[in-house]
Structure formats: structure tokens, C-alpha cells
VOFIGU-649119 format. One record per atom (N, C-alpha, C, CB): atom name; y, z, x. Coordinates in pm, 1 decimal, padded with zeros to 6 digits. Glycine has a CB too. Layout:
{CA,{Y,Z,X}}
...
END
This chain:
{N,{-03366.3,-05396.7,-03196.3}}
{CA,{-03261.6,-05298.5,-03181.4}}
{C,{-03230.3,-05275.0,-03034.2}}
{CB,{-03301.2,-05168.5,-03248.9}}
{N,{-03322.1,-05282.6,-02959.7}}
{CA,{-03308.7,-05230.0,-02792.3}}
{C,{-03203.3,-05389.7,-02752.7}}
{CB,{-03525.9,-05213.4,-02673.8}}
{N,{-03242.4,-05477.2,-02822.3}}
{CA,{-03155.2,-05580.1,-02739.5}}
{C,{-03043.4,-05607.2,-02787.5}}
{CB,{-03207.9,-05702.2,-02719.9}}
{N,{-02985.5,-05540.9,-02904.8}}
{CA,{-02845.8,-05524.5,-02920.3}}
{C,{-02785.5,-05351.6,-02833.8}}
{CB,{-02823.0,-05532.8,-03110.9}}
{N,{-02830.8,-05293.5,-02816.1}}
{CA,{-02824.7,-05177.0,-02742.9}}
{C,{-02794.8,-05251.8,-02561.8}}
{CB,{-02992.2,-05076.8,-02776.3}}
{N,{-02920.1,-05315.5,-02544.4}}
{CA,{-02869.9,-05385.6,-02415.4}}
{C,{-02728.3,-05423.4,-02431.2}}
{CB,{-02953.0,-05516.1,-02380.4}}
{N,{-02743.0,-05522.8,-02471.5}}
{CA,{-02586.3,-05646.7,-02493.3}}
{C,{-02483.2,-05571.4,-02504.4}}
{CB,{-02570.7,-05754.9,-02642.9}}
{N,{-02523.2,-05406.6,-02555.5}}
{CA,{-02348.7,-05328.4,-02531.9}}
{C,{-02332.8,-05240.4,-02467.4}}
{CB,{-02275.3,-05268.2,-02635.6}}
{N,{-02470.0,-05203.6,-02395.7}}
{CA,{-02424.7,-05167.2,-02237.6}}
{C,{-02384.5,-05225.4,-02184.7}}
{CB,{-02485.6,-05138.2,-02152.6}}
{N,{-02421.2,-05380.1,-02104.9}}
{CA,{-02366.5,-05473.8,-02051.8}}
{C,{-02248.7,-05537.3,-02029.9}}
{CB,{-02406.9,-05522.1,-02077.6}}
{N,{-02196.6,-05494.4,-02194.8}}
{CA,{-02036.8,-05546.8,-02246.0}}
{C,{-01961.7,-05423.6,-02205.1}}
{CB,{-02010.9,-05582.5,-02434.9}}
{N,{-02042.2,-05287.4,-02224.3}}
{CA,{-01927.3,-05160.7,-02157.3}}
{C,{-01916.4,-05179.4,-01977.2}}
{CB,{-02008.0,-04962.4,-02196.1}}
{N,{-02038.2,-05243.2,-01956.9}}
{CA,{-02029.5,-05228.0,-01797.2}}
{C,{-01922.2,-05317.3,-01743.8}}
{CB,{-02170.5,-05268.3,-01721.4}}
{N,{-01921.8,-05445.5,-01818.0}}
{CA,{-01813.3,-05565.0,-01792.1}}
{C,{-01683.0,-05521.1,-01817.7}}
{CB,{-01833.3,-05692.4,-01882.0}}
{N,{-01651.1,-05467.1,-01933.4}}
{CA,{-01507.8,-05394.7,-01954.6}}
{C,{-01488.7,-05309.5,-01830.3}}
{CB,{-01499.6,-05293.4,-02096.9}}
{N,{-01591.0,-05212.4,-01798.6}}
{CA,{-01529.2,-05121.8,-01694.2}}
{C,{-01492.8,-05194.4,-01586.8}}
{CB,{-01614.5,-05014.6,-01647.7}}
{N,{-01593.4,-05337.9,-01549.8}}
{CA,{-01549.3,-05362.3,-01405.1}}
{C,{-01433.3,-05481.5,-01418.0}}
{CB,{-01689.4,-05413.0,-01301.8}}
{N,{-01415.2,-05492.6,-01540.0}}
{CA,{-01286.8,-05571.7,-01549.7}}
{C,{-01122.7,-05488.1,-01561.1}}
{CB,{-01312.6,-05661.0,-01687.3}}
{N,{-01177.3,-05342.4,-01622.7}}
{CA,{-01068.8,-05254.5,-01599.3}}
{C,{-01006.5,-05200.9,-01436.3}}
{CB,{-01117.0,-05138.9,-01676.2}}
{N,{-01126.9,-05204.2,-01345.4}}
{CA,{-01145.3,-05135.2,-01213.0}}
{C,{-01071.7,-05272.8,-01139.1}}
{CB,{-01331.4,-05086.3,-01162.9}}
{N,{-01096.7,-05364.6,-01159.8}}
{CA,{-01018.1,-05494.6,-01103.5}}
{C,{-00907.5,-05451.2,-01157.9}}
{CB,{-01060.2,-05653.1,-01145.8}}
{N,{-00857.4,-05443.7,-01253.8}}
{CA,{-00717.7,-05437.7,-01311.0}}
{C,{-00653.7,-05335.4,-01241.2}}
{CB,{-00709.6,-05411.5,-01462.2}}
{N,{-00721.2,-05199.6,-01227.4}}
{CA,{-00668.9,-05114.2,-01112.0}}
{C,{-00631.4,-05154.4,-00973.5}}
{CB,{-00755.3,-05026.8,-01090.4}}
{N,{-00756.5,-05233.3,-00921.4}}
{CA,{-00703.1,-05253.1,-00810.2}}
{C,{-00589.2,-05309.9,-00788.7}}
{CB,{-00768.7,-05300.8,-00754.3}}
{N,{-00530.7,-05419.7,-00842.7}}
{CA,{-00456.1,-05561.5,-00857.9}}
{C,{-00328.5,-05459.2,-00884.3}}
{CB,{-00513.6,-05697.5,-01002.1}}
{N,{-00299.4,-05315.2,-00935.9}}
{CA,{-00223.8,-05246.2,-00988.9}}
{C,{-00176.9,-05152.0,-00837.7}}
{CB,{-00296.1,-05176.9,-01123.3}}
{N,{-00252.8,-05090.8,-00811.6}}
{CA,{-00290.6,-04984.5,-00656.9}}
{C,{-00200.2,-05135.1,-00601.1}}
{CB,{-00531.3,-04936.6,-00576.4}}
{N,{-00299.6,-05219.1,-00519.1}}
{CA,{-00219.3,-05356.4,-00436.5}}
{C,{-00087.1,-05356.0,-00497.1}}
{CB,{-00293.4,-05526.5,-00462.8}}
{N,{00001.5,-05356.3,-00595.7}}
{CA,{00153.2,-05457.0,-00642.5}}
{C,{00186.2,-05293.8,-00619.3}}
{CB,{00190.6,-05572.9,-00845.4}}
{N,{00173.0,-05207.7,-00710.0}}
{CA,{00256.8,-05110.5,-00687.5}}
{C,{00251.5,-05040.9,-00537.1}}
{CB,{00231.2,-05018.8,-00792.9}}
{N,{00191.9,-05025.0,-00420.0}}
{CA,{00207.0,-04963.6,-00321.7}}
{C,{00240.4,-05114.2,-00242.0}}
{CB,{00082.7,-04859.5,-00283.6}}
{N,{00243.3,-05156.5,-00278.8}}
{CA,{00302.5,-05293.2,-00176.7}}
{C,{00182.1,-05285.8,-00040.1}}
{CB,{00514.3,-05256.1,-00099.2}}
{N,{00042.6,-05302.1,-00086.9}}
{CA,{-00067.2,-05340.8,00006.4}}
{C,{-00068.4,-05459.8,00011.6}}
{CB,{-00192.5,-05301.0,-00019.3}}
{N,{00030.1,-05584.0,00095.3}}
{CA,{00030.2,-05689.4,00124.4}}
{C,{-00090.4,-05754.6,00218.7}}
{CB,{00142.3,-05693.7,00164.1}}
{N,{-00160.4,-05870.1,00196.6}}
{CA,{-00266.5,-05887.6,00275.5}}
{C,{-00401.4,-05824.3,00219.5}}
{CB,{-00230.4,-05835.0,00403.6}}
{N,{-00390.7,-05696.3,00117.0}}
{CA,{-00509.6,-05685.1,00096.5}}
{C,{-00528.2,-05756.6,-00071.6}}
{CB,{-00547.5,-05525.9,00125.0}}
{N,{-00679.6,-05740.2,-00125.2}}
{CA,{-00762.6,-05821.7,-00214.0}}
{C,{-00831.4,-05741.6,-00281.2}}
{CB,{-00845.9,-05914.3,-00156.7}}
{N,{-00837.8,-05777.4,-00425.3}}
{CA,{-00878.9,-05652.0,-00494.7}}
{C,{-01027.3,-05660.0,-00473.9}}
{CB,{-00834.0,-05641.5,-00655.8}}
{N,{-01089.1,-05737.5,-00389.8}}
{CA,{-01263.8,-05738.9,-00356.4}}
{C,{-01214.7,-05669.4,-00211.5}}
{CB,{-01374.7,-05934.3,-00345.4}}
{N,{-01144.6,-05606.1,-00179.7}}
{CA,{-01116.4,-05547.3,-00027.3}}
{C,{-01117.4,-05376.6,-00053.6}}
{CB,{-00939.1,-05609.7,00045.1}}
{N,{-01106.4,-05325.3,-00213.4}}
{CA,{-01105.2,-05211.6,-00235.6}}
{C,{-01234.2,-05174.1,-00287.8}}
{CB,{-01004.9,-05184.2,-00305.9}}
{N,{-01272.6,-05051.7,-00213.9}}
{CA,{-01451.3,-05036.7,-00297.2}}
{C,{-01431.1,-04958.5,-00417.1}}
{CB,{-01591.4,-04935.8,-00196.6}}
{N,{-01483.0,-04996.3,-00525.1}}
{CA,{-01453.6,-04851.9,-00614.2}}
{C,{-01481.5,-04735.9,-00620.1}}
{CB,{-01477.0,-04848.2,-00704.9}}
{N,{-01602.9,-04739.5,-00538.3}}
{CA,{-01626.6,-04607.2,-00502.4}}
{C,{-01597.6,-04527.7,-00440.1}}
{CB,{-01687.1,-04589.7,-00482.3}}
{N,{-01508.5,-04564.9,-00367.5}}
{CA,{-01442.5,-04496.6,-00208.5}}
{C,{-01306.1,-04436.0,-00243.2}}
{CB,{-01408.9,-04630.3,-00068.5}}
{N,{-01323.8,-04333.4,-00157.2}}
{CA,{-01208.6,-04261.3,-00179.0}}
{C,{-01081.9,-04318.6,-00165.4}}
{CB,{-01210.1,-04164.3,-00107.0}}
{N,{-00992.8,-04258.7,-00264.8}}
{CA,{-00859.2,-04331.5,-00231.6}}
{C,{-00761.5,-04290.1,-00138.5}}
{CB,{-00788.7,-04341.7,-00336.7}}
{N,{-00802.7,-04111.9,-00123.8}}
{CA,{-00688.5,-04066.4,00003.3}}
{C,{-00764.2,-04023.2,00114.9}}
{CB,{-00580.3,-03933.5,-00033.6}}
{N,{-00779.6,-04023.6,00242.3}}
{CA,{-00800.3,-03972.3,00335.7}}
{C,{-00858.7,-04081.7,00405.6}}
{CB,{-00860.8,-03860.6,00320.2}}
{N,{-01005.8,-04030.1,00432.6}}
{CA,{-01086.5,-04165.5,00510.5}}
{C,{-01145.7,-04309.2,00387.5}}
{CB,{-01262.8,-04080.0,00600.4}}
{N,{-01120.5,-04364.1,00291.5}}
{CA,{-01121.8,-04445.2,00184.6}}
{C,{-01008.7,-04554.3,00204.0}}
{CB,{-01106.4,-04362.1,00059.1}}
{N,{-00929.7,-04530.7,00096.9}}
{CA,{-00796.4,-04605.6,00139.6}}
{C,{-00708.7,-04594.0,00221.1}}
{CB,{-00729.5,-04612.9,00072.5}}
{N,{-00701.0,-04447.1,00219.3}}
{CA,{-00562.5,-04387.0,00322.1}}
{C,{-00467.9,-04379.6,00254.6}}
{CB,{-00506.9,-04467.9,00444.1}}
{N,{-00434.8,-04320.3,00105.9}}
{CA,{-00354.7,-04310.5,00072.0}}
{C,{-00265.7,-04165.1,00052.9}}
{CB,{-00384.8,-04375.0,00000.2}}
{N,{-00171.0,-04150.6,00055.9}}
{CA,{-00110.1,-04008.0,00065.5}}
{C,{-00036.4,-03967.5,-00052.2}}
{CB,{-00015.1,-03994.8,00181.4}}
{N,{00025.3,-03838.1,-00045.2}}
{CA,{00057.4,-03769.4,-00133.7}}
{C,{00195.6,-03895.6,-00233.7}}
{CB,{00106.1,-03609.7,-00050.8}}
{N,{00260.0,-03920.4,-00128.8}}
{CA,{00356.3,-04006.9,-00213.8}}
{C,{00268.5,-04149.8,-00291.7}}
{CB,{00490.0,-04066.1,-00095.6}}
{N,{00185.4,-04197.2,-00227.6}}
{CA,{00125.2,-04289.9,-00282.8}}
{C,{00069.4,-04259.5,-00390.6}}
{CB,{00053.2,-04339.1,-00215.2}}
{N,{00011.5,-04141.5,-00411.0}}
{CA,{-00056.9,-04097.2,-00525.3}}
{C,{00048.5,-04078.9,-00650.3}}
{CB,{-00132.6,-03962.0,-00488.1}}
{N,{00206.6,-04042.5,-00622.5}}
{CA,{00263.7,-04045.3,-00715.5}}
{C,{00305.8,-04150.6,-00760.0}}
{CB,{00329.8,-03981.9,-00710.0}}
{N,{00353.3,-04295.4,-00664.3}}
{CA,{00407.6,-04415.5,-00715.3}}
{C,{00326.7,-04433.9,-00847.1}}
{CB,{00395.4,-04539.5,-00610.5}}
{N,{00175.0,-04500.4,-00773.0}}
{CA,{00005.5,-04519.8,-00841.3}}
{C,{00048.1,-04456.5,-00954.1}}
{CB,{-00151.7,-04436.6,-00761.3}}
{N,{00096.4,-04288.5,-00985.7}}
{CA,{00052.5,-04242.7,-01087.9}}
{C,{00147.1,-04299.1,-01228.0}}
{CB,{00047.2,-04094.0,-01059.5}}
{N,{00270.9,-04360.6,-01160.4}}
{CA,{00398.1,-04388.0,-01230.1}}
{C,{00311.0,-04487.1,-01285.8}}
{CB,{00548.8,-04426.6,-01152.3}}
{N,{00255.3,-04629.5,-01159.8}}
{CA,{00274.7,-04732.1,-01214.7}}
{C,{00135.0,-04772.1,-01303.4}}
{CB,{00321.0,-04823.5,-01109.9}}
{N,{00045.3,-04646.5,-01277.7}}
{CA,{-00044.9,-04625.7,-01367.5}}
{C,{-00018.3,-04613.7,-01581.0}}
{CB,{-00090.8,-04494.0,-01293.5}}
{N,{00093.2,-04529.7,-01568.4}}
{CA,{00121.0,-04478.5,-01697.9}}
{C,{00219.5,-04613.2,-01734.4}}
{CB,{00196.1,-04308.2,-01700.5}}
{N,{00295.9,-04676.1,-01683.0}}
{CA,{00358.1,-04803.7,-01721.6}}
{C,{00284.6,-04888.2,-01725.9}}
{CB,{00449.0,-04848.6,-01656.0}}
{N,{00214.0,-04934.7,-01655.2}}
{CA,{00112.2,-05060.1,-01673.8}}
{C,{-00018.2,-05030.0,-01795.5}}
{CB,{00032.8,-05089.6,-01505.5}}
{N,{-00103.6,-04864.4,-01863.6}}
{CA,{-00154.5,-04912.9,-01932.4}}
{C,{-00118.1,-04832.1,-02052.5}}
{CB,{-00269.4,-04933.9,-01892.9}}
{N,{00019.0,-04761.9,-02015.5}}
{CA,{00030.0,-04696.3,-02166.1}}
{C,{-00034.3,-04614.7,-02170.9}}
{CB,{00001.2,-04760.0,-02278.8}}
{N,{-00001.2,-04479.1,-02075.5}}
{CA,{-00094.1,-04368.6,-02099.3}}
{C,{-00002.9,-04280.8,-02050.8}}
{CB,{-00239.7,-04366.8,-02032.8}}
{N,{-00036.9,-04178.5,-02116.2}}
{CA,{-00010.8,-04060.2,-02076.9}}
{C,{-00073.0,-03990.2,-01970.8}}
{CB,{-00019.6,-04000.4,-02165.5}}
{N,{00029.0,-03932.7,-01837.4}}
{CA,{-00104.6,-03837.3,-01751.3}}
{C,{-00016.6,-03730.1,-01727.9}}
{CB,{-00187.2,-03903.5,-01582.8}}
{N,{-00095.7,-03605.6,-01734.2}}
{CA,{-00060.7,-03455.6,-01746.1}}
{C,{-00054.6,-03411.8,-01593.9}}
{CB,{-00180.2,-03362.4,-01838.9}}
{N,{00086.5,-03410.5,-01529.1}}
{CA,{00103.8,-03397.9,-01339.7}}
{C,{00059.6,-03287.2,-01330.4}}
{CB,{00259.0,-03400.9,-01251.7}}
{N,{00037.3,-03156.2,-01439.2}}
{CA,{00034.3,-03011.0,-01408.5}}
{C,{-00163.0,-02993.5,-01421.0}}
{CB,{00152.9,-02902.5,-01551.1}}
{N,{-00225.3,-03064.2,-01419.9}}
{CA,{-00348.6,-03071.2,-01503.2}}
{C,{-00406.3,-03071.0,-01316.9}}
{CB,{-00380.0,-03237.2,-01648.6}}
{N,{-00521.8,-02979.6,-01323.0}}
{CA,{-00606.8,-02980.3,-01179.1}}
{C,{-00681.1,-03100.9,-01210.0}}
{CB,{-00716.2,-02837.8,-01140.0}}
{N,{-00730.5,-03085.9,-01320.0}}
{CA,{-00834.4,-03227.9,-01348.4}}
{C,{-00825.4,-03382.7,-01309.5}}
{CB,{-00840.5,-03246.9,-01486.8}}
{N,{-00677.6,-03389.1,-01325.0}}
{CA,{-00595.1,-03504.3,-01280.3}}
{C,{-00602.4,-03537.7,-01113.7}}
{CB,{-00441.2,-03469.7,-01324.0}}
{N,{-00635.8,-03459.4,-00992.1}}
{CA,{-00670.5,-03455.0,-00891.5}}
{C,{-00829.9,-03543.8,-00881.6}}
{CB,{-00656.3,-03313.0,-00861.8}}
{N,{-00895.0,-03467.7,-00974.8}}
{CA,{-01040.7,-03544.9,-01001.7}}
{C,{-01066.8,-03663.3,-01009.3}}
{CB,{-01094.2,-03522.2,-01101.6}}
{N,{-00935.0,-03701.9,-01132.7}}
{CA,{-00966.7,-03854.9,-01152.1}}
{C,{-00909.9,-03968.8,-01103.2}}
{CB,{-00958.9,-03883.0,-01261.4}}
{N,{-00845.8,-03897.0,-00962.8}}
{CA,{-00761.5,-03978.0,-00852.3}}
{C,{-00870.6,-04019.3,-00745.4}}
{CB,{-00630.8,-03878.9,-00775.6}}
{N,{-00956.6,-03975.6,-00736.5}}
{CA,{-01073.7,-04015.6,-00628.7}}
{C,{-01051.3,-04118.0,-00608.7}}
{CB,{-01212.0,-04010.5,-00653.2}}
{N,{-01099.4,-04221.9,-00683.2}}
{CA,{-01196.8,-04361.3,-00712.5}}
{C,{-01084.9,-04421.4,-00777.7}}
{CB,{-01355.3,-04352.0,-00819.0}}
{N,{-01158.6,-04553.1,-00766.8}}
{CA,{-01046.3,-04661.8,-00864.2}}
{C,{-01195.9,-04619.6,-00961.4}}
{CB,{-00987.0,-04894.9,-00799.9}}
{N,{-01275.9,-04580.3,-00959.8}}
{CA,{-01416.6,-04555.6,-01090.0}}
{C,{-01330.4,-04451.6,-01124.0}}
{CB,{-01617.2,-04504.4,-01047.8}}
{N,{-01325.6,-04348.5,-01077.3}}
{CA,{-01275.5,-04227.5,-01167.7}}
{C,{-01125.3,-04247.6,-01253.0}}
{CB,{-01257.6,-04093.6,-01061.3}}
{N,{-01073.5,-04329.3,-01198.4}}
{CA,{-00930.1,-04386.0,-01270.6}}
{C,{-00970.7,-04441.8,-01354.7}}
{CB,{-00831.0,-04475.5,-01206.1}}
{N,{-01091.6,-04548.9,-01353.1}}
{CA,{-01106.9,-04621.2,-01490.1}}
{C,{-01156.7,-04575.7,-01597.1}}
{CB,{-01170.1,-04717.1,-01485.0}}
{N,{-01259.4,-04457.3,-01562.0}}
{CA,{-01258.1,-04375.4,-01656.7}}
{C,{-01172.7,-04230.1,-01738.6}}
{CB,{-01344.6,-04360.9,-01626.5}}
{N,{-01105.7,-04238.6,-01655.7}}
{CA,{-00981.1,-04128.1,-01683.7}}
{C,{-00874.7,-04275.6,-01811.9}}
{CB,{-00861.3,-04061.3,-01454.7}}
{N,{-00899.6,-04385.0,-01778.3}}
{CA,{-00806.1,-04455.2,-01861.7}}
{C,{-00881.9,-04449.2,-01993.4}}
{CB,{-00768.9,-04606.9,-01810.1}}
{N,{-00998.4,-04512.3,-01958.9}}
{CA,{-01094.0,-04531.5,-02082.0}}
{C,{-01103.7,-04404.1,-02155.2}}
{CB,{-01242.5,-04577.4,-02040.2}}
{N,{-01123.3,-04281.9,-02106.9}}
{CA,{-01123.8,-04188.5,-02225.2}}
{C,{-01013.0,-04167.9,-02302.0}}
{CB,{-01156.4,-04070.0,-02190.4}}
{N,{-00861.1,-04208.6,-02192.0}}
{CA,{-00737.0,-04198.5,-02280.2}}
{C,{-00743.6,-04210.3,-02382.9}}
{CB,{-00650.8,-04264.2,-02266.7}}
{N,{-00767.2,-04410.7,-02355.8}}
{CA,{-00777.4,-04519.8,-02456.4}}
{C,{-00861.4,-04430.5,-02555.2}}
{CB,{-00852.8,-04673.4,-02401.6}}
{N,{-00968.8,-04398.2,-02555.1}}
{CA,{-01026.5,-04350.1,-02671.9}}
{C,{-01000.2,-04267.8,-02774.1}}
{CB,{-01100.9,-04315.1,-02647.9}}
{N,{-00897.8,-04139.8,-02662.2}}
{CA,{-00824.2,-04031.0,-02753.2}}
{C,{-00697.9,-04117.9,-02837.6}}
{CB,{-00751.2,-03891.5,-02641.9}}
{N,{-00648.1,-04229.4,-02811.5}}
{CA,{-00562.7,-04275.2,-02910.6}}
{C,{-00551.2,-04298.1,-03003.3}}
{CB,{-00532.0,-04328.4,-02908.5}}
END
């Protein structure tokens, strides 16, 4: 039992870091970060200030081309939504729980 338990942690960990690539590759086309590589973004690092450097308008393109690219809904009036702008991690899990509420 523990080694089918492994095998789907492993498979959630791979989805996430195949979702967090998909972010990045998304962040890069929609803000027009020419020259950079989605192994050039850390996921852990912040996305506005000292991290990426991204600003208030950037955060809204991102948020557009967020909800077009995976089919989600995001609530602009929601404080929480600030939270899950950190990280390209906190984005992937702000998608993934979407996905789940669907």
C-alpha cells in the first residue's frame, strides 16, 4: 500500500511541476519577457518587487492571460487573490484547487 501511496505523490509532484512550467512559459508570452527561459524563473521567488520585478500592470495582463489560458475563474475583489500571486507555486496551486472546485 505505501508504494502505491508513493507513486501518487510523485505523480502529484510531477503534475505540479509540469503545471509551474506551464505558468512560466505563460508569465514569459503574455508579458512579452523576451530572452528569458522558463528554467530562468524560480518558483519560489517572488513575482513583484525584488523576485521578478513585476508590477501592478503586469499582475493584471498575467491575471487576464491566466483565466484564458486555463479556464478559470479569478475573483479581482478577493484579498486572497494577492496571496496566490506570490509564486509561480502559489499560482499553481491557486489553479489546482480551481481545477478541483469544478
Amino acid at each position: 500500500m505505501k508504494f502505491f501511496q508513493a507513486e501518487a505523490n510523485l505523480t502529484q509532484r510531477d503534475d505540479m511541476k509540469n503545471l509551474e512550467l506551464e505558468i512560466k512559459k505563460v508569465i514569459i508570452d503574455s508579458l512579452n519577457l523576451e530572452g528569458m527561459a522558463p528554467e530562468d524563473i524560480d518558483s519560489a521567488a517572488p513575482l513583484f518587487g525584488d523576485g521578478l520585478g513585476l508590477d501592478s500592470i503586469d499582475a493584471l495582463e498575467l491575471g487576464l492571460a491566466l483565466k484564458k489560458h486555463f479556464n478559470i475563474r479569478l475573483e479581482s475583489s478577493s484579498d486572497e487573490l494577492k496571496e496566490h500571486f506570490k509564486s509561480v507555486e502559489t499560482l499553481a496551486q491557486l489553479i489546482t484547487d480551481l481545477r478541483k472546485g469544478d
